[in-house]
C-alpha positions as semicolon CSV with decimal commas, in nm:
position;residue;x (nm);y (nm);z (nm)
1;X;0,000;0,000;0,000
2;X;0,130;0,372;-0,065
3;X;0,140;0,645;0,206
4;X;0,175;0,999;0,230
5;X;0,293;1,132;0,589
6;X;0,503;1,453;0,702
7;X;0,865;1,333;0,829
8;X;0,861;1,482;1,192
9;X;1,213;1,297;1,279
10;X;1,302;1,241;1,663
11;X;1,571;1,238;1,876
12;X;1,521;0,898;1,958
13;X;1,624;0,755;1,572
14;X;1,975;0,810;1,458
15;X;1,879;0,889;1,090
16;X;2,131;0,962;0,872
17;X;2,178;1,319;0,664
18;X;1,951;1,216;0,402
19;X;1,663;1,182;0,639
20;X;1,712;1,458;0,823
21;X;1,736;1,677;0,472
22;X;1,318;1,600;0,438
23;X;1,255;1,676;0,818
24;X;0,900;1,863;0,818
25;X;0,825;1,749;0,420
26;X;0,515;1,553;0,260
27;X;0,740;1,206;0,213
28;X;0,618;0,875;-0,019
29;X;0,625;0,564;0,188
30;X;0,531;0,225;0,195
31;X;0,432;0,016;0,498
32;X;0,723;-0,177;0,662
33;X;0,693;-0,420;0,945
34;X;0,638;-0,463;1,298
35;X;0,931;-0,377;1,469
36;X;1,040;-0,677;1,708
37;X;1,264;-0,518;1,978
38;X;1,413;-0,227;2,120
39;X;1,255;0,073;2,172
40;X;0,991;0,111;1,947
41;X;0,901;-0,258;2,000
42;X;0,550;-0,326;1,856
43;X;0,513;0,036;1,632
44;X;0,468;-0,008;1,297
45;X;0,734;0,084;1,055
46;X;0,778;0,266;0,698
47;X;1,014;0,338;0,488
48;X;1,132;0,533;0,133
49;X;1,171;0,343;-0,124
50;X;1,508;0,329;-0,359
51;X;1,655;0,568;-0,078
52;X;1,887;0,486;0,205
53;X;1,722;0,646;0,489
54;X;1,629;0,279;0,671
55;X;1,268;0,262;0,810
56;X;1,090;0,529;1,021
57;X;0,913;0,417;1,328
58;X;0,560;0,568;1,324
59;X;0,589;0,800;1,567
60;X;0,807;1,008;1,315
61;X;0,512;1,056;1,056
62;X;0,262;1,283;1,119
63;X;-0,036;1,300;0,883
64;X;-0,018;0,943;0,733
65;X;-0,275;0,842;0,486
66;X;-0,305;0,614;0,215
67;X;-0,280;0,763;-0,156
68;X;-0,320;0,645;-0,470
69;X;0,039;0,532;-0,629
70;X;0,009;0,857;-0,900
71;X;-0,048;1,104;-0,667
72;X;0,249;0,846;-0,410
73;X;0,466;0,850;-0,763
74;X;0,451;1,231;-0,764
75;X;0,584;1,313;-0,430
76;X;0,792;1,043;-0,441
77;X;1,010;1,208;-0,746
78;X;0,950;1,530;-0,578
79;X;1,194;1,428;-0,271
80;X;1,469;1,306;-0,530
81;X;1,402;0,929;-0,515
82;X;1,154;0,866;-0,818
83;X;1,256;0,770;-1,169
């Protein structure tokens, strides 16, 4: 499924400078996983695809809704990882 949220990053993640570069923008994600252990044990997680920012624990997306993929595709390209 494609997702639209607004990439509200934490101190809690130690994302790298790519990630913090879209801190407070619209961001194209797809749903992740369950995270297993650690401190976000149980949270949902999402993450960018083609990019190398790892996944994003929920609680770092505000606004998160589903899209359809052309309107995912557009923002997507529009934060430098669509073709």
């Amino acid at each position: 499924m494609y997702f639209e949220a607004v990439f509200n990053p934490s101190e809690a993640m130690d994302y790298n400078n790519d990630a913090k570069n879209l801190a407070g923008k619209r961001i194209a994600i797809q749903s992740g996983w369950v995270i297993k252990e650690g401190r976000f044990k149980g949270q949902e997680c999402y993450y960018v695809p083609n990019s190398n920012i790892g996944w994003i624990p929920y609680c770092d997306l505000d606004e998160l809704k589903p899209v359809p993929f052309v309107k995912w595709r557009e923002i997507h390209k529009s934060i430098g990882y669509g073709a």
